[in-house]
SEVEXPA-576742 format. One record per residue (C-alpha): residue number from 1; x, y, z. Coordinates in Angstrom, 2 decimals, padded with zeros to 5 digits. Layout:
% SEVEXPA-576742
> NUM|X|Y|Z
...
***
This chain:
% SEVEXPA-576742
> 1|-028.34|-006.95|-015.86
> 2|-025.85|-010.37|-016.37
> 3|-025.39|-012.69|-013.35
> 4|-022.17|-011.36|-011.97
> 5|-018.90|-013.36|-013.08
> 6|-018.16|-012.88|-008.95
> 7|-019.94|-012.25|-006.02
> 8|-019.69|-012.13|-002.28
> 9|-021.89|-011.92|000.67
> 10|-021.10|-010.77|003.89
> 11|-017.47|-011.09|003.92
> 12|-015.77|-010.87|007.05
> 13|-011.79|-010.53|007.72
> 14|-010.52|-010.40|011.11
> 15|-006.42|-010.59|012.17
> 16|-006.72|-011.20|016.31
> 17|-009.08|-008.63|017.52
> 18|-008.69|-006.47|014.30
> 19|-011.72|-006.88|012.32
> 20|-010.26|-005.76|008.69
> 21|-013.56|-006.34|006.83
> 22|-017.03|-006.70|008.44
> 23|-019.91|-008.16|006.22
> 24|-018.89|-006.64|002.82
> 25|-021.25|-007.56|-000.47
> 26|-020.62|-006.65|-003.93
> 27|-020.67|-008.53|-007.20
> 28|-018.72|-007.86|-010.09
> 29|-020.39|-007.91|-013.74
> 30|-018.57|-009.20|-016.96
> 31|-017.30|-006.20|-018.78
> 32|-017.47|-003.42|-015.71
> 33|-014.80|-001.99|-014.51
> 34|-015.51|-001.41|-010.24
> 35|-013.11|001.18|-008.48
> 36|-012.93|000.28|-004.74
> 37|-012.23|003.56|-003.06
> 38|-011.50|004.06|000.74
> 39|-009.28|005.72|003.48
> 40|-005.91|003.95|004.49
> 41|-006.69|000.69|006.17
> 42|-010.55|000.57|005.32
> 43|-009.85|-002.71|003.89
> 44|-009.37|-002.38|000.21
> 45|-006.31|-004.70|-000.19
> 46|-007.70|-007.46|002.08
> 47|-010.94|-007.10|000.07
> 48|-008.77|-007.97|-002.93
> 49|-006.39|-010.47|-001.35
> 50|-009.33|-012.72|-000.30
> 51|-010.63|-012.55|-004.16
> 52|-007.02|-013.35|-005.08
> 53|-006.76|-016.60|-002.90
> 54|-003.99|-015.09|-001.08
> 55|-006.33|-014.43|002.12
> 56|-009.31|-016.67|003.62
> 57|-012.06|-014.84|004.87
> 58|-013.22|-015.54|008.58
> 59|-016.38|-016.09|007.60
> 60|-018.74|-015.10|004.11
> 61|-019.23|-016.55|000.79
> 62|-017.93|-016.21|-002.37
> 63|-019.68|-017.42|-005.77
> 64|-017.86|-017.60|-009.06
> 65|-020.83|-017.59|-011.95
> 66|-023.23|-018.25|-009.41
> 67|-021.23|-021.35|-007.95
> 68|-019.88|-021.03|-004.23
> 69|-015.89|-020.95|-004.18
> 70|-013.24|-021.45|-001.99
> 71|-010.01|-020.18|-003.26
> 72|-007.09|-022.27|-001.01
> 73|-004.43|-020.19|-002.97
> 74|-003.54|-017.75|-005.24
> 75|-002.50|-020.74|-007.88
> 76|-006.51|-021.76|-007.50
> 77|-007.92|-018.26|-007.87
> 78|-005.87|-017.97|-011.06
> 79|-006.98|-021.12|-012.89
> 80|-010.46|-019.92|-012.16
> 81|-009.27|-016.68|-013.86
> 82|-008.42|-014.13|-011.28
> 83|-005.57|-011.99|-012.29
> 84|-004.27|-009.48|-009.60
> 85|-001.11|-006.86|-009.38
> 86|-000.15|-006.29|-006.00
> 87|000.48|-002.73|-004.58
> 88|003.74|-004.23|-003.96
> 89|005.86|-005.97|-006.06
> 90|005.92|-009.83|-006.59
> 91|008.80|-009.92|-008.44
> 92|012.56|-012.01|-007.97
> 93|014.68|-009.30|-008.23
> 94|017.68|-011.48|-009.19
> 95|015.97|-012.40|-012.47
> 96|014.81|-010.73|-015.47
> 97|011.13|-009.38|-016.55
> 98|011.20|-012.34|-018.85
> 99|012.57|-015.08|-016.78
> 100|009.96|-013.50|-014.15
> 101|007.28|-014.49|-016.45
> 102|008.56|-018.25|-016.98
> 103|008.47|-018.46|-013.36
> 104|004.78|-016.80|-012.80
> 105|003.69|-019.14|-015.66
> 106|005.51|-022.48|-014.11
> 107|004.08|-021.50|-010.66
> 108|000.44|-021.21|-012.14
> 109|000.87|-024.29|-014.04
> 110|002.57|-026.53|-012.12
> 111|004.98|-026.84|-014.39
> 112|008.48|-028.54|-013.85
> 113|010.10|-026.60|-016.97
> 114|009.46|-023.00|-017.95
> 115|008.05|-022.13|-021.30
> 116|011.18|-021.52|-023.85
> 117|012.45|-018.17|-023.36
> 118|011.64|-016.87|-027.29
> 119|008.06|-017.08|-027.51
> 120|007.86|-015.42|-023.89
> 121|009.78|-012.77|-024.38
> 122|007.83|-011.95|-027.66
> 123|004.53|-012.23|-025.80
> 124|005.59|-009.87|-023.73
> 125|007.11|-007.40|-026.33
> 126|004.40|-007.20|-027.74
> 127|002.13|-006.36|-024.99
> 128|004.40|-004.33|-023.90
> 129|004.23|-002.15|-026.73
> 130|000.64|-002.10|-026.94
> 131|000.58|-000.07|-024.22
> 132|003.34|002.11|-025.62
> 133|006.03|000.76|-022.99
> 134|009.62|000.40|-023.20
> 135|010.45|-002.56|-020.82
> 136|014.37|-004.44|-021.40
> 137|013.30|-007.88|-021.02
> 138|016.99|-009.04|-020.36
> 139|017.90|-006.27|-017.59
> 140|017.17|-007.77|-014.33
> 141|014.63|-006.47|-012.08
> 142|016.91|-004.98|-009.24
> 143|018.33|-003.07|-012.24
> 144|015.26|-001.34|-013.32
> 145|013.54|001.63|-011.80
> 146|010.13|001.23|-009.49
> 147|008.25|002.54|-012.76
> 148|009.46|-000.63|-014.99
> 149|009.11|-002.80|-012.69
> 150|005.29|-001.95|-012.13
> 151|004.48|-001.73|-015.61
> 152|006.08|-005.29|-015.60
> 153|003.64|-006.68|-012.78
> 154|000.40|-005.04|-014.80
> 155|001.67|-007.69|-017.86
> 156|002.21|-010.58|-015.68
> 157|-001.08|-010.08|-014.47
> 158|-002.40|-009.77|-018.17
> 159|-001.34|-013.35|-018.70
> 160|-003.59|-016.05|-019.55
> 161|-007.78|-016.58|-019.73
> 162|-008.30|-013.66|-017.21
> 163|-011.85|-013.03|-016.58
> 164|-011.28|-010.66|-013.45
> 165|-008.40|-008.88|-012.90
> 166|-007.54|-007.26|-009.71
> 167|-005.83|-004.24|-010.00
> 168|-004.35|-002.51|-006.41
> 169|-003.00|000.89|-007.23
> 170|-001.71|000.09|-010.67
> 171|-001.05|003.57|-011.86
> 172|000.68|004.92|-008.59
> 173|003.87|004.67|-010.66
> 174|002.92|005.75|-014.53
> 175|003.57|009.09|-015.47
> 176|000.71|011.26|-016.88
> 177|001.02|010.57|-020.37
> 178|001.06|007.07|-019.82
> 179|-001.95|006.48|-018.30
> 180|-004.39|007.37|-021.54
> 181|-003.04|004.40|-022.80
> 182|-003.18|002.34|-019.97
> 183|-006.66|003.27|-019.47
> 184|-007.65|002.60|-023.00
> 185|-006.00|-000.96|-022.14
> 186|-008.45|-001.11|-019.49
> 187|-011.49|-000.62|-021.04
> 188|-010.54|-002.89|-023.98
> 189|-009.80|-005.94|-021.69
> 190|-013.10|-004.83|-019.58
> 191|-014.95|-004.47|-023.40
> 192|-013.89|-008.38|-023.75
> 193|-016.46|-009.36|-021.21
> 194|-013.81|-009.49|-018.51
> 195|-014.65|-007.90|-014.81
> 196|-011.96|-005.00|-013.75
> 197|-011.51|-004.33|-010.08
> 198|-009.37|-000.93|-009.26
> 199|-007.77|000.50|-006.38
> 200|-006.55|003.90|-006.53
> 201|-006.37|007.21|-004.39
> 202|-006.70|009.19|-007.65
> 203|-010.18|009.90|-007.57
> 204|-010.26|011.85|-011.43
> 205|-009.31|008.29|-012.29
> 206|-012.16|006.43|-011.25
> 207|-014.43|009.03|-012.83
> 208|-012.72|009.11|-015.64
> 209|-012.25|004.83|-016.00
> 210|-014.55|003.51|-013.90
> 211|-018.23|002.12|-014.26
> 212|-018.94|001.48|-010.42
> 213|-017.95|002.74|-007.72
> 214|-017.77|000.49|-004.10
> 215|-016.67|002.94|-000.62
> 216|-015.36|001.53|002.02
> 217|-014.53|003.21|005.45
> 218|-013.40|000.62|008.31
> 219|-013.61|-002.20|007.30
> 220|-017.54|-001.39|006.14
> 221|-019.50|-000.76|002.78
> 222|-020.55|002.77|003.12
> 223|-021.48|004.23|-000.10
> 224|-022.17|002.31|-004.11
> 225|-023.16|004.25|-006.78
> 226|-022.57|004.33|-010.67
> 227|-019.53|006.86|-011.89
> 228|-021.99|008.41|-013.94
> 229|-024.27|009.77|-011.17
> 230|-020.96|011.16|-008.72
> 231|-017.95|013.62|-009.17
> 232|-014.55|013.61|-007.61
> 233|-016.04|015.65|-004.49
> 234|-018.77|014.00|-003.60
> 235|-016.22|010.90|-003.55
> 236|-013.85|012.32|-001.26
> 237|-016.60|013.09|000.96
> 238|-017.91|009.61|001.08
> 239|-014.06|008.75|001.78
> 240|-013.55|010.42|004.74
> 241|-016.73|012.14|005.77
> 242|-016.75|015.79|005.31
> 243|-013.78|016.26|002.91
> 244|-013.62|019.98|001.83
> 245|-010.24|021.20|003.39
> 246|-008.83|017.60|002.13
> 247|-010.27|018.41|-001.49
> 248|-008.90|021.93|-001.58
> 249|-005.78|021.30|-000.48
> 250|-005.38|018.46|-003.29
> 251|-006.61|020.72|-006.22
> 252|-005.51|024.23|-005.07
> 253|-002.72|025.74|-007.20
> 254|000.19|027.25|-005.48
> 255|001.28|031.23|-005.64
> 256|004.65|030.22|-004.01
> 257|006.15|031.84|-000.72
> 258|008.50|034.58|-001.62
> 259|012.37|033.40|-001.93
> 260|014.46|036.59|-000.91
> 261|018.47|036.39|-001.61
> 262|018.88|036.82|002.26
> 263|017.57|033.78|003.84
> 264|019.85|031.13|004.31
> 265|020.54|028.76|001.69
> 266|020.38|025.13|002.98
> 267|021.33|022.79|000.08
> 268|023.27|024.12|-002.85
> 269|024.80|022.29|-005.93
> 270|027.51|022.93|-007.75
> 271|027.86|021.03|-011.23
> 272|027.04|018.30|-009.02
> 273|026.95|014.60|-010.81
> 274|025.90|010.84|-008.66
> 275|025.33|007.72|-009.82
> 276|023.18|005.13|-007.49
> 277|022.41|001.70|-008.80
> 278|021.30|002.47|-012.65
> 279|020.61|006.05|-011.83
> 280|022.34|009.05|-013.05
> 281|022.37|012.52|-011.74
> 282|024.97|014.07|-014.67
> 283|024.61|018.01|-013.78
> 284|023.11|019.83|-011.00
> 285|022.89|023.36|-010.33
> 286|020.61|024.79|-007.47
> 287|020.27|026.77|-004.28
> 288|017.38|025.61|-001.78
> 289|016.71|027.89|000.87
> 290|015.05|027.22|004.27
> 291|011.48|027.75|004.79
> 292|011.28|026.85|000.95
> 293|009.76|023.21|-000.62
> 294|011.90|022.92|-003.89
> 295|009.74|020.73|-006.64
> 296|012.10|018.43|-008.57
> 297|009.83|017.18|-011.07
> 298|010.42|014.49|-014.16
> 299|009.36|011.57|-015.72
> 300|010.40|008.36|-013.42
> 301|014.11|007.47|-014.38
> 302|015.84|010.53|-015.21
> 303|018.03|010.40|-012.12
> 304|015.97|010.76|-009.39
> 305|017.14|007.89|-007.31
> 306|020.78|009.81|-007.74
> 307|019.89|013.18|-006.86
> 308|018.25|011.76|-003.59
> 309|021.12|009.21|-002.77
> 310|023.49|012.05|-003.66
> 311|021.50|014.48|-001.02
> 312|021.08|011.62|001.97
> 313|024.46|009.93|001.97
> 314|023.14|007.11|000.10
> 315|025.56|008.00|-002.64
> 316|028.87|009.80|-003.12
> 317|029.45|012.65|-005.42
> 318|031.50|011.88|-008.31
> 319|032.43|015.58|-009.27
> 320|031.32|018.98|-008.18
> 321|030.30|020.61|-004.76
> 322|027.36|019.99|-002.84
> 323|026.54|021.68|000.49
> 324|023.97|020.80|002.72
> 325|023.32|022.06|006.22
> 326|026.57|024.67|005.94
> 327|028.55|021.48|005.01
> 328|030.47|021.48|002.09
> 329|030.91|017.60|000.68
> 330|033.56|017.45|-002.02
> 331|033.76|015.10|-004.89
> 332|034.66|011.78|-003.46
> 333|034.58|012.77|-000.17
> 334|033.87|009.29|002.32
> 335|030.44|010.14|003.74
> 336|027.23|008.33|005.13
> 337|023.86|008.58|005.49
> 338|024.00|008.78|009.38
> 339|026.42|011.70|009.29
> 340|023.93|013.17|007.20
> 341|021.54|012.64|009.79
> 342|023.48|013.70|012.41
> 343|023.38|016.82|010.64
> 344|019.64|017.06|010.09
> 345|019.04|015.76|006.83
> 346|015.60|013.42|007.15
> 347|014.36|011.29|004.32
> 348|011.03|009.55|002.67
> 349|012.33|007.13|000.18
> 350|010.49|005.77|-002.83
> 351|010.18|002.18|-002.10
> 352|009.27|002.05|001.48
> 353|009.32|-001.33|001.79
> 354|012.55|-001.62|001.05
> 355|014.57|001.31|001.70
> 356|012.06|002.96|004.63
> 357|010.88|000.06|006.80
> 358|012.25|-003.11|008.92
> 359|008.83|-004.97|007.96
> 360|009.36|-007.70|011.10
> 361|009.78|-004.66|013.43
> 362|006.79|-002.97|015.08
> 363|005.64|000.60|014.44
> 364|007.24|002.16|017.68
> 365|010.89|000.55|016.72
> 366|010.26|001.75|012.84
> 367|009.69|005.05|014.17
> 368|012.65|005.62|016.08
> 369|014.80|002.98|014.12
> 370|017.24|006.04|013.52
> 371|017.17|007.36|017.04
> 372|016.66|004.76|019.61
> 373|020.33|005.19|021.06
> 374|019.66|008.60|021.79
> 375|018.15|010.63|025.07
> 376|015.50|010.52|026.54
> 377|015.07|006.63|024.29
> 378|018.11|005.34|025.64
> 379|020.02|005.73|029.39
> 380|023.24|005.65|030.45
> 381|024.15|004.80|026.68
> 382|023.28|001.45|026.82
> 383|019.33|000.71|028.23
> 384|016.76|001.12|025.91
> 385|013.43|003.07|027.68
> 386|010.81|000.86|026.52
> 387|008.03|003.35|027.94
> 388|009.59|006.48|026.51
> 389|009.81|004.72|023.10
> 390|006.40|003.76|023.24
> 391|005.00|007.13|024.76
> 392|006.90|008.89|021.61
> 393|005.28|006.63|019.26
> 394|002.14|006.52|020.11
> 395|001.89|010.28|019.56
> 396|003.33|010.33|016.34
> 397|000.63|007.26|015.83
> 398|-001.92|009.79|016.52
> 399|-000.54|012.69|014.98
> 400|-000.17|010.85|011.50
> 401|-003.44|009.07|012.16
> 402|-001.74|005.08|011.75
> 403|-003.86|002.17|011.78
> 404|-004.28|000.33|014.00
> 405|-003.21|002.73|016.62
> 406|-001.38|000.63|018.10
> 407|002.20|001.16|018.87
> 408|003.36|-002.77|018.93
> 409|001.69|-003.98|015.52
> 410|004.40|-004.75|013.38
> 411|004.94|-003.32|010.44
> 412|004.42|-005.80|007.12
> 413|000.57|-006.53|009.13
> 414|-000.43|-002.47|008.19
> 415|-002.07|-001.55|004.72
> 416|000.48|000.59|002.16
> 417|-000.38|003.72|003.09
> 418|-000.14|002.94|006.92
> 419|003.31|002.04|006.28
> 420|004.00|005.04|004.41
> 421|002.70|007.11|007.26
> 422|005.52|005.53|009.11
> 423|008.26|006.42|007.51
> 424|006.41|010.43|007.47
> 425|006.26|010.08|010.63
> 426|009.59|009.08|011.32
> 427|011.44|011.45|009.09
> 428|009.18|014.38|010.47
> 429|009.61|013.72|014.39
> 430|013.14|014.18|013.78
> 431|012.14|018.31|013.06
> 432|014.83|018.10|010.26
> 433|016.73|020.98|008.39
> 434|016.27|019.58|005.08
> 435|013.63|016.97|004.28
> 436|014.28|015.01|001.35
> 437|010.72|013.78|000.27
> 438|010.83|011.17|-002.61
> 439|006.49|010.84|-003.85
> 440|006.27|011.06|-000.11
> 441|002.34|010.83|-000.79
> 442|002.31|007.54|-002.87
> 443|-000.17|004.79|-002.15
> 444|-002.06|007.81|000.72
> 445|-006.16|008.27|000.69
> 446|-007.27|012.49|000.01
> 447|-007.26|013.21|003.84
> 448|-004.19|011.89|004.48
> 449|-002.89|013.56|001.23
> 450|-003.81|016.56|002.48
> 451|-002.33|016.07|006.01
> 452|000.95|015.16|004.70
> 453|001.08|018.36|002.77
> 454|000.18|020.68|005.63
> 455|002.48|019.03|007.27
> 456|005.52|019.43|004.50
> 457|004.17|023.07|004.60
> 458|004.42|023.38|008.51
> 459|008.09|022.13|008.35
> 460|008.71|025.46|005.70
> 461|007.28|027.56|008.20
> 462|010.20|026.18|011.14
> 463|012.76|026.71|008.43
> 464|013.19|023.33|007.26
> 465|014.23|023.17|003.24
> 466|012.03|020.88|001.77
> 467|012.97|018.93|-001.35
> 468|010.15|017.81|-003.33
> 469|011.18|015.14|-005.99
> 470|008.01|014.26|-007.24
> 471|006.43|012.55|-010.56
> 472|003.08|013.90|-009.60
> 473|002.99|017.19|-011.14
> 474|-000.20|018.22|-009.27
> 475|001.52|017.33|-006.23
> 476|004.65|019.41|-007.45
> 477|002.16|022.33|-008.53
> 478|000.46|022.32|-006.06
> 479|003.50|022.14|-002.98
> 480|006.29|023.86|-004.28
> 481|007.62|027.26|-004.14
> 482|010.38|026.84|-006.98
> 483|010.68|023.93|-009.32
> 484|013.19|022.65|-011.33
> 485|013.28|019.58|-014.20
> 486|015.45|016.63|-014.26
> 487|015.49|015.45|-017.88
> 488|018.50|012.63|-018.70
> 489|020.76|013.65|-015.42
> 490|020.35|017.26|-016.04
> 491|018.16|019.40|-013.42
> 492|016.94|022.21|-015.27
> 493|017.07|026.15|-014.69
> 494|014.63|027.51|-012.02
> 495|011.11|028.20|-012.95
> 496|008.85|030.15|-010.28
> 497|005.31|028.77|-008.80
> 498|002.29|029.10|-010.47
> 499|004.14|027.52|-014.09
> 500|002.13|026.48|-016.33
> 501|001.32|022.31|-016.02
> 502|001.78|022.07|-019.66
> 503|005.24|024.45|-020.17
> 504|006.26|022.04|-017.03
> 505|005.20|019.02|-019.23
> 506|007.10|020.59|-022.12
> 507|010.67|020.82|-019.94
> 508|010.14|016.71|-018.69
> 509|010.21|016.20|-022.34
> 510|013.56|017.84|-022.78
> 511|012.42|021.36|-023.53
> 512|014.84|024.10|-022.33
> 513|013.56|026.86|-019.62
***
């Protein structure tokens, strides 16, 4: 075999008396692409932070070619050729995807001037379209939707001599057809001698991209073998032990509970229409009934954002009815998202960085961010019980499995998907009437896949009305009792459980029911 283009030996990562990463070794060979698999907070994104120069390790080595390293910075580990895209987004918001890519070049280079816009912008164009993407170069990035703005990050990190590129949960936002051409991307960059690292929780993706396979499980190496010699169950297992239920809840299909005309309906649109930001919900027309999840599935950008602004407060109705929790909102009606609350409506937003989560706050305030001035949290309407917020916290810690377990971490210090379990948890202790659940499972490991869907399926069974808005249709498959399409605004008729994946496929594309 080649000498590796990277290596490391007994890397060790510790924040205070959290030891992140504890004497981890692998190397990396030119033209292999190595999936890092692991549980939330095992230590995947430090792992790939410290190769990135954006984290020193407390103690280990690092060789590049066979010569020791020490990255200071991300700047350094890029002139030595380390691409990365982050799980989340590096990007000014206030600029465009091109000016973004002036800036990322001037940054890496030192550069008082940015590169003239044209030849930029063409670069990128033409990337762009090698993968088959359609990216506006000129819209600026707190314009475009999470999906766009990803896809932009994967080309930033595609710029320049990159001999390793870093890669932490690049497809989490690419629709299914997408990714065959993302992958094929992959393996040509990989088939150019250059070494691909990947992070993902989609485990038919490793096998299906991946030459190596590294496990980690706190903060420890636990399993390597070659994708060749494995399968997607044996890989769960090595996740998180002894994986079955975790596995069969992620692949089972769903029959559907029955929906009977007599149970109470609990959200119901009318020839509803929202706008939020560049989203557009045109026309709506559903009942969701309680003890039901309702799958809204479609193809990031086709009004999503809308439909769950529209159904949290977030966003007013421009025309139409909506009622929600025996309210009836009419079109222009002044509302917000607490008196939505109020009348228990609960929500897991898409970004949860920055729509879920107070990132300088600790876990126990996150938690009850929407509920601290309430009983038992708060006495005589103005004192804040300290040990009753922390006592509440620490069993939704538990409950949702966040690490560390620790109620007073705060927040931006926890991996992705321990964040994400925080704002679960937090919508979910609020035992809401309606759950609005925007890819609620994003960024998550198989076991705690599985536990958020048992516990979407244990809110059903108290009546709660789940809606499931979703762009994984295995997720929506496998969850939901009814499902509907948005396609361009429109939410499509009704189909029952147990659809077909590729009829559902066939209505994202604009097909009618």
């Amino acid at each position: 075999m080649s000498q590796p283009v990277l290596s490391i030996h007994n890397i060790t990562k510790t924040f205070g008396g959290f030891v992140a990463l504890n004497d981890v070794s692998l190397a990396l060979h030119p033209g292999e692409i190595h999936a890092i698999l692991g549980e939330n907070g095992a230590g995947k994104s430090t792992l790939l932070n410290i190769l990135a120069g954006i984290t020193q390790p407390t103690r280990g080595d690092i060789k590049l070619n066979g010569i020791p390293v020490a990255f200071s910075s991300a700047v350094d580990a890029a002139k030595a050729g380390i691409g990365m895209v982050h799980q989340h987004f590096m990007l000014v918001p206030t600029l465009s995807a091109t000016e973004n890519l002036i800036l990322a070049d001037m940054v890496e280079n030192r550069a008082w001037f940015g590169w003239p816009a044209g030849p930029v912008r063409r670069r990128i164009a033409t990337q762009a379209e090698s993968f088959g993407w359609d990216i506006d170069l000129d819209a600026r990035i707190d314009t475009q939707t999470i999906g766009a703005q990803q896809r932009l990050e994967i080309l930033k990190a595609l710029q320049g001599e990159r001999k390793i590129l870093l890669l932490d949960e690049p497809t989490a936002v690419l629709t299914p057809g997408e990714l065959p051409g993302f992958f094929a991307t992959i393996r040509s960059i990989a088939a150019t001698g250059s070494a691909v690292v990947i992070i993902t929780h989609k485990l038919d993706e490793v096998v299906s991209v991946a030459d190596k396979v590294t496990v980690l499980r706190r903060g420890q190496v636990v399993h390597e073998c070659l994708t060749a010699d494995t399968d997607v169950s044996d890989l769960a297992r090595e996740m998180v032990g002894d994986a079955s239920n975790a596995f069969a809840v992620l692949t089972a299909g769903n029959e559907g509970n029955s929906v009977s005309e007599n149970q109470n309906v609990r959200v119901e649109l009318r020839d509803a229409a929202a706008v939020s930001g560049d989203s557009t919900l045109r026309s709506g027309n559903v009942a969701i009934q309680e003890g039901e999840i309702f799958g809204i599935a479609g193809v990031d950008g086709n009004g999503q954002d809308a439909l769950a602004a529209l159904l949290t407060g977030n966003a007013p109705l421009s025309k139409g009815s909506l009622t929600i929790c025996d309210v009836v909102i009419a079109a222009q009606q002044k509302v917000t998202p607490q008196d939505f609350l109020r009348n228990g409506v609960s929500y897991i937003p898409a970004d949860r960085q920055t729509d879920g989560l107070v990132m300088s706050m600790t876990i126990a305030d996150n938690i009850l961010l929407d509920r601290v001035s309430e009983p038992p949290f708060t006495t005589l309407g103005m004192f804040i019980d300290q040990a009753a917020v922390k006592r509440f916290a620490q069993g939704e810690i538990e409950r949702f499995d966040i690490r560390p377990a620790d109620a007073s971490c705060i927040v931006s210090t926890l991996s992705g998907g321990n964040q994400q379990k925080v704002v679960i948890a937090r919508a979910m202790s609020r035992k809401p009437r309606v759950l609005v659940a925007v890819n609620p499972t994003r960024g998550l490991d198989v076991g705690a896949i599985a536990y958020v869907h048992r516990a979407l399926r244990a809110a059903t069974s108290a009546g709660c009305a789940v809606v499931l808005i979703s762009t994984e249709l295995d997720e929506i498959l496998a969850l939901s009792d009814r499902i509907a399409v948005l396609y361009e605004g429109r939410l499509s008729e009704t189909v029952p459980a147990g659809v077909d994946k590729a009829d559902l496929g066939r209505l994202m594309g604009g097909a009618v029911a």
